[in-house]
PASEBA-1860 file (N, C-alpha, C; in nm, 3 decimals):
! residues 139
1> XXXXXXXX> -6.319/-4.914/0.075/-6.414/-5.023/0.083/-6.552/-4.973/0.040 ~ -6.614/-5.045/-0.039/-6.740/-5.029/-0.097/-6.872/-5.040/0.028 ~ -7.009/-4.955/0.001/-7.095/-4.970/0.108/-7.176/-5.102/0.037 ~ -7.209/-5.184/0.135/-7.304/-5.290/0.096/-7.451/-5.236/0.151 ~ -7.532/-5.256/0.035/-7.714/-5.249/0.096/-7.771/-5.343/0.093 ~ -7.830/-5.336/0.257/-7.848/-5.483/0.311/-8.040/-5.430/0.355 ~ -8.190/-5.504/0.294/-8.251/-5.487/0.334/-8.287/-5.589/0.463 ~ -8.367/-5.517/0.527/-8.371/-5.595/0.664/-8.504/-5.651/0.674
9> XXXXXXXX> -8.547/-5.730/0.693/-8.646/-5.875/0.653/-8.743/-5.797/0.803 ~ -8.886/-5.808/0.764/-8.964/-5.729/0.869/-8.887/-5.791/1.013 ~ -8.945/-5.942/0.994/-8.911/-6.011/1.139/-8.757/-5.947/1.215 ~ -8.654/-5.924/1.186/-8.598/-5.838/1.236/-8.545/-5.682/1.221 ~ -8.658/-5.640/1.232/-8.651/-5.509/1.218/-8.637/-5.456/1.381 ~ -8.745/-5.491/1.447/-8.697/-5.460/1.601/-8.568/-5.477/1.629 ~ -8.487/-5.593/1.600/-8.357/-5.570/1.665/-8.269/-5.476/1.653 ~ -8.291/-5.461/1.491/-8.227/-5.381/1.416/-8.216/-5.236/1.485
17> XXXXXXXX> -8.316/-5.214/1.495/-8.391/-5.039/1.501/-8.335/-5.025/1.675 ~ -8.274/-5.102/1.752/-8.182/-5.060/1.828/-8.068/-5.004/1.824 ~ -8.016/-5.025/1.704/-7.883/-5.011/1.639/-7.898/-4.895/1.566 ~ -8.003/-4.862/1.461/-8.057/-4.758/1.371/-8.133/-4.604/1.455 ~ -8.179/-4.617/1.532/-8.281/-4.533/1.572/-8.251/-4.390/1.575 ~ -8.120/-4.362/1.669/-8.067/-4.239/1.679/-8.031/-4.196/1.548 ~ -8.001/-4.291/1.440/-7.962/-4.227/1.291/-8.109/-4.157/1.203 ~ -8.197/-4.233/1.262/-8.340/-4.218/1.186/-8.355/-4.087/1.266
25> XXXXXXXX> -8.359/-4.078/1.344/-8.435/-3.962/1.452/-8.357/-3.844/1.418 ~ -8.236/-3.831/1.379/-8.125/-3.714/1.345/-8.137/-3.675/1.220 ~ -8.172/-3.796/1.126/-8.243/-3.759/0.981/-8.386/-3.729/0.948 ~ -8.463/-3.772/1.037/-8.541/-3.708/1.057/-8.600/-3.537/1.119 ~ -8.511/-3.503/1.207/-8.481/-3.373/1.249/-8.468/-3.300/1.142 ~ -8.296/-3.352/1.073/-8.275/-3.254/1.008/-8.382/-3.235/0.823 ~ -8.460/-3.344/0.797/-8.528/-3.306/0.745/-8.672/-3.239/0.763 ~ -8.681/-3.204/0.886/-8.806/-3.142/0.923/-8.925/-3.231/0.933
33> XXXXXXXX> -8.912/-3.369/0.926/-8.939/-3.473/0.958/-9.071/-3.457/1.051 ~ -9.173/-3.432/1.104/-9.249/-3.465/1.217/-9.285/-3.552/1.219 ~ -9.263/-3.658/1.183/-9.335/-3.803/1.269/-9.191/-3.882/1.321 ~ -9.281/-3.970/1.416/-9.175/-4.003/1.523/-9.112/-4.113/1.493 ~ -8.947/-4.165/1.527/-8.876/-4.278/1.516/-9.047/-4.405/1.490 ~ -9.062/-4.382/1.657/-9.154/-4.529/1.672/-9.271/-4.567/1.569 ~ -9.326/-4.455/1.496/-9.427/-4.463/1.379/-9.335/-4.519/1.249 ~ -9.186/-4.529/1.246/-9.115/-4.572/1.139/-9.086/-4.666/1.154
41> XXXXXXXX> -9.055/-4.685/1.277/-9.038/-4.850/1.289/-9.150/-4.957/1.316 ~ -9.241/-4.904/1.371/-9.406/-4.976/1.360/-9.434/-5.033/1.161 ~ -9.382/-4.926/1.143/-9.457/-4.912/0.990/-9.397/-5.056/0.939 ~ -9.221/-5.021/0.967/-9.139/-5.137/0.859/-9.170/-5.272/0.939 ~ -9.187/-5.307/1.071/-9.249/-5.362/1.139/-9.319/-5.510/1.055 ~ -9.427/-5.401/0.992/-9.533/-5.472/0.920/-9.515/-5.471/0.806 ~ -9.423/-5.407/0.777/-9.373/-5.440/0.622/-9.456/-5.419/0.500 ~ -9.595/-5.294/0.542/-9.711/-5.297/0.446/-9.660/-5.144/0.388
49> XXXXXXXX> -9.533/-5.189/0.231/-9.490/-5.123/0.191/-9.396/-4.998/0.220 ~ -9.355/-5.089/0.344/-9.239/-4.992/0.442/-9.075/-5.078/0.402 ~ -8.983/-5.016/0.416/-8.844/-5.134/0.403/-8.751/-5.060/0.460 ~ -8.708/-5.145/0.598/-8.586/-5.092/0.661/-8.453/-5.156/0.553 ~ -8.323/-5.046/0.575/-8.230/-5.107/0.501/-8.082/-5.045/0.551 ~ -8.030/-5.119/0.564/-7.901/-5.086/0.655/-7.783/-5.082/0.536 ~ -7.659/-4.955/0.544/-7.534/-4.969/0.477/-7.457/-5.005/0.530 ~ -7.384/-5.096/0.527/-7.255/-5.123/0.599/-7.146/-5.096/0.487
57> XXXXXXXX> -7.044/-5.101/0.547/-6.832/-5.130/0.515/-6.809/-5.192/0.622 ~ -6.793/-5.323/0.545/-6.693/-5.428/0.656/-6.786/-5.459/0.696 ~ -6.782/-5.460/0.856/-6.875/-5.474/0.977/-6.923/-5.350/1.052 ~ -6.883/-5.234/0.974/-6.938/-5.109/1.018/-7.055/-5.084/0.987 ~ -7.146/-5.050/1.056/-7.260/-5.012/1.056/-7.252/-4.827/0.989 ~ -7.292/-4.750/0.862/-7.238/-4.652/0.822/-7.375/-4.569/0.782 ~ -7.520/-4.649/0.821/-7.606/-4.566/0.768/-7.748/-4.611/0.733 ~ -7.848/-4.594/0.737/-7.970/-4.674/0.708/-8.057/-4.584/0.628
65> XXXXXXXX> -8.180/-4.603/0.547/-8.266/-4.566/0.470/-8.416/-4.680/0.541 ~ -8.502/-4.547/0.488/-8.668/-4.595/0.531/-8.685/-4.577/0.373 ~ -8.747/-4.706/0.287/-8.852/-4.654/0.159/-8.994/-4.669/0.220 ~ -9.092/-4.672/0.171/-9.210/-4.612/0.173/-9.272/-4.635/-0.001 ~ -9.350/-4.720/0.000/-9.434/-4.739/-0.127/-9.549/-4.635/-0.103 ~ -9.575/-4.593/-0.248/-9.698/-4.525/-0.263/-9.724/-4.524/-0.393 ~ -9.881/-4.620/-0.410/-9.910/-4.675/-0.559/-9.815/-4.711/-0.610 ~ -9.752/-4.617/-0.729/-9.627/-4.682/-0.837/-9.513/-4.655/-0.791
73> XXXXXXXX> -9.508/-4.576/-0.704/-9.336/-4.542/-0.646/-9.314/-4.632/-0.495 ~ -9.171/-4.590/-0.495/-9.090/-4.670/-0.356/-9.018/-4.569/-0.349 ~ -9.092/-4.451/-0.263/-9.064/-4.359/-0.161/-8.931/-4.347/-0.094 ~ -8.859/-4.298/-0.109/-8.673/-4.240/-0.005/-8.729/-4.173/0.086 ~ -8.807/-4.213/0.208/-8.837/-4.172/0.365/-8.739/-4.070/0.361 ~ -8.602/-4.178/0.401/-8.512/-4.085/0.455/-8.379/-4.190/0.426 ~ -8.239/-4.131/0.437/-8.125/-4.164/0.425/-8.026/-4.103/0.507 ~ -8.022/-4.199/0.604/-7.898/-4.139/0.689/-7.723/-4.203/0.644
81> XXXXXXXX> -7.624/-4.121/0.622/-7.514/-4.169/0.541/-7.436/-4.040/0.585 ~ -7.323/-4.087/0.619/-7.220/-3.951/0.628/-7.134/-3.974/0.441 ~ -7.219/-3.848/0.411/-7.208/-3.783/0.286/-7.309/-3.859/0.209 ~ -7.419/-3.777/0.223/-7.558/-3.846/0.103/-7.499/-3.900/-0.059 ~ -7.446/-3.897/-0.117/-7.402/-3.966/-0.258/-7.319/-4.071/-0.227 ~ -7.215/-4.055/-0.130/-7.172/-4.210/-0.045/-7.279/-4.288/-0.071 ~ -7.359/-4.263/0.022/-7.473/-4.385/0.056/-7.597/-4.366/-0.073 ~ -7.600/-4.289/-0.134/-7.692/-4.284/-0.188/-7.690/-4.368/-0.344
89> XXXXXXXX> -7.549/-4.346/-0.386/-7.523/-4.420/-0.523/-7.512/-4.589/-0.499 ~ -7.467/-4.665/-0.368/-7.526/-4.817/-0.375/-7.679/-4.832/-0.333 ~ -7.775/-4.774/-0.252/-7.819/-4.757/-0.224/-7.930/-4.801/-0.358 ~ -7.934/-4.699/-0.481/-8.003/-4.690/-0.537/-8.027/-4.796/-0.671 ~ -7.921/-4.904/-0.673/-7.964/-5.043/-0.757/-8.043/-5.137/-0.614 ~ -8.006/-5.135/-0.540/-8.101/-5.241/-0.439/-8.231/-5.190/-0.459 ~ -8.208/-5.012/-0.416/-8.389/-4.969/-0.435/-8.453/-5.005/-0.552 ~ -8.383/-4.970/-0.696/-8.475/-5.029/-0.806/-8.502/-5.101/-0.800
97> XXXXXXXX> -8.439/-5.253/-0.782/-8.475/-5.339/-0.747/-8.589/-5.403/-0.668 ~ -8.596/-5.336/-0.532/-8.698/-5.365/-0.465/-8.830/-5.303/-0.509 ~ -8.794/-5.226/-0.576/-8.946/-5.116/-0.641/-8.957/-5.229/-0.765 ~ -8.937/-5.276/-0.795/-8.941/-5.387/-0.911/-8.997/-5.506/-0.833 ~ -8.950/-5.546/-0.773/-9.061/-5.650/-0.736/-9.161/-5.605/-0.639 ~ -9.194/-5.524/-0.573/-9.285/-5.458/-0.513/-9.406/-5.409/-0.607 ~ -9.369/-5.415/-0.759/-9.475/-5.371/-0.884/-9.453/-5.215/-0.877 ~ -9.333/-5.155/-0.817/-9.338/-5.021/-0.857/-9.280/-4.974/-0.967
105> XXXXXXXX> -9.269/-4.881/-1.065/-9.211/-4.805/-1.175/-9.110/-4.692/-1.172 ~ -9.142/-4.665/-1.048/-9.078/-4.509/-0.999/-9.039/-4.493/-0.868 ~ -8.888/-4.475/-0.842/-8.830/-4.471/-0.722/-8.829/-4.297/-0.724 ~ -8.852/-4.230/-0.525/-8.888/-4.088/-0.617/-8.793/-4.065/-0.434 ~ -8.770/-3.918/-0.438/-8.744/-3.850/-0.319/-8.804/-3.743/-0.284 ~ -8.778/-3.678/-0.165/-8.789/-3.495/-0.172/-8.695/-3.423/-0.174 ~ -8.603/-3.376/-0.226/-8.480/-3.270/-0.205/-8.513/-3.173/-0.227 ~ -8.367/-3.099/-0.170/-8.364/-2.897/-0.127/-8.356/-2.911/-0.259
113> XXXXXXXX> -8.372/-2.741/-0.264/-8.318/-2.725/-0.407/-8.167/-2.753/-0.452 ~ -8.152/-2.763/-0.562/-8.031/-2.819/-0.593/-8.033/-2.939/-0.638 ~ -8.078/-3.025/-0.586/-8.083/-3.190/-0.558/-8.119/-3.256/-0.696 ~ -8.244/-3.195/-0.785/-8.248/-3.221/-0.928/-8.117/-3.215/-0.984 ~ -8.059/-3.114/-0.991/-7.880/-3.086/-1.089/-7.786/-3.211/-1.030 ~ -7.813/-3.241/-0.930/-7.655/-3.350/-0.863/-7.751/-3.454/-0.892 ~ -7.870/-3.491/-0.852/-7.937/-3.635/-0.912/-7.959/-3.675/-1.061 ~ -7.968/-3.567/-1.138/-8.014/-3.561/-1.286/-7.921/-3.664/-1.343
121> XXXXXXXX> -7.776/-3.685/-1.302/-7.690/-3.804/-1.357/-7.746/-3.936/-1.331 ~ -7.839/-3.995/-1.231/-7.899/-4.079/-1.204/-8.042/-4.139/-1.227 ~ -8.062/-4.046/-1.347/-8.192/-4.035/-1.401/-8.316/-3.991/-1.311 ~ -8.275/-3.870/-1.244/-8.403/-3.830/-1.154/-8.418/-3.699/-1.212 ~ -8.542/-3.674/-1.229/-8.616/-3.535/-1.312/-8.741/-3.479/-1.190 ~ -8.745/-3.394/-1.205/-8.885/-3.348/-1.138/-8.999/-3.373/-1.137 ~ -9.090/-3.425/-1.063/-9.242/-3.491/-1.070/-9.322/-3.403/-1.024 ~ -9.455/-3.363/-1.073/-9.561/-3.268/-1.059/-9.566/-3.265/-0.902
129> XXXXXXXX> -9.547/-3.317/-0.834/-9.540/-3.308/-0.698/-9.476/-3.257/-0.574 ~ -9.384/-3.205/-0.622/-9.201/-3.157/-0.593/-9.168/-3.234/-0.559 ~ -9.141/-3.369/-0.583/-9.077/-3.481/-0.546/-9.003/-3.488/-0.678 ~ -8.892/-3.598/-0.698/-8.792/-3.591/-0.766/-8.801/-3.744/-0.776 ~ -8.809/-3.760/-0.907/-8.810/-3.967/-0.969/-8.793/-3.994/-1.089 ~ -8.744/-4.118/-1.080/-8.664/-4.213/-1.147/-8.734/-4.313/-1.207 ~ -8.624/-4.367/-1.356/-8.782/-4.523/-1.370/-8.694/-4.625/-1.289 ~ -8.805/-4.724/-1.252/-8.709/-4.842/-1.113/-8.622/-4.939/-1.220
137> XXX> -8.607/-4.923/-1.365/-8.556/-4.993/-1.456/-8.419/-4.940/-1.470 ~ -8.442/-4.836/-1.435/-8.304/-4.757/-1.434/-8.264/-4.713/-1.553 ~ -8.360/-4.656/-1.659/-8.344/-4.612/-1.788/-8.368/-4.469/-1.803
END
């Protein structure tokens, strides 16, 4: 079964983030993350260039992502998914998408090393920043 990406509309984001939280907080850990669940969900909250987004199969709940706008990009916070390319390859036409109507150009991440060579099939190259991005056109 295929993962569906479902963004979650500010107004229910609280409910949501009952369901999400422990996934955010564990992906957050393991990315060395210091800011807290509640500053992520405040943020998407208000929706001022924050976007909660949930993966499901079926009716399974299998994983959520935080983007994060900044100027021309729509930021990959974080991605929680048992096996990151699972979740990460549907994941990433909704994000262009939303970086497209948001007026962004560039969907970008942070990865370990490595992460350029396994993303490079998806059109992600290295940005002066050590962040890693894409055009949101998908070209």
């Amino acid at each position: 079964m295929r993962l569906e990406v479902i963004p979650i509309p500010c107004q229910d984001v609280s409910s949501m983030w009952l369901v999400v939280e422990g996934m955010v907080a564990k992906a957050l850990k393991k990315s060395r993350n210091q800011q807290s669940t509640e500053l992520w969900r405040q943020a998407c909250v208000r929706g001022k260039g924050h976007i909660l987004v949930v993966l499901t199969e079926g009716k399974v709940l299998r994983g959520c992502a935080i983007l994060e706008r900044h100027d021309e990009r729509l930021h990959l916070v974080t991605l929680t998914c048992p096996g990151f390319l699972k979740g990460f390859v549907p994941l990433l036409d909704v994000w262009r998408r939303l970086a497209r109507d948001a007026g962004c150009t560039v969907v970008s991440l942070k990865g370990r090393l490595g992460w350029d060579r396994v993303l490079r099939p998806y059109g992600f190259l290295p940005l002066d920043d050590s962040t890693l991005g894409a055009s949101a056109d998908g070209i």
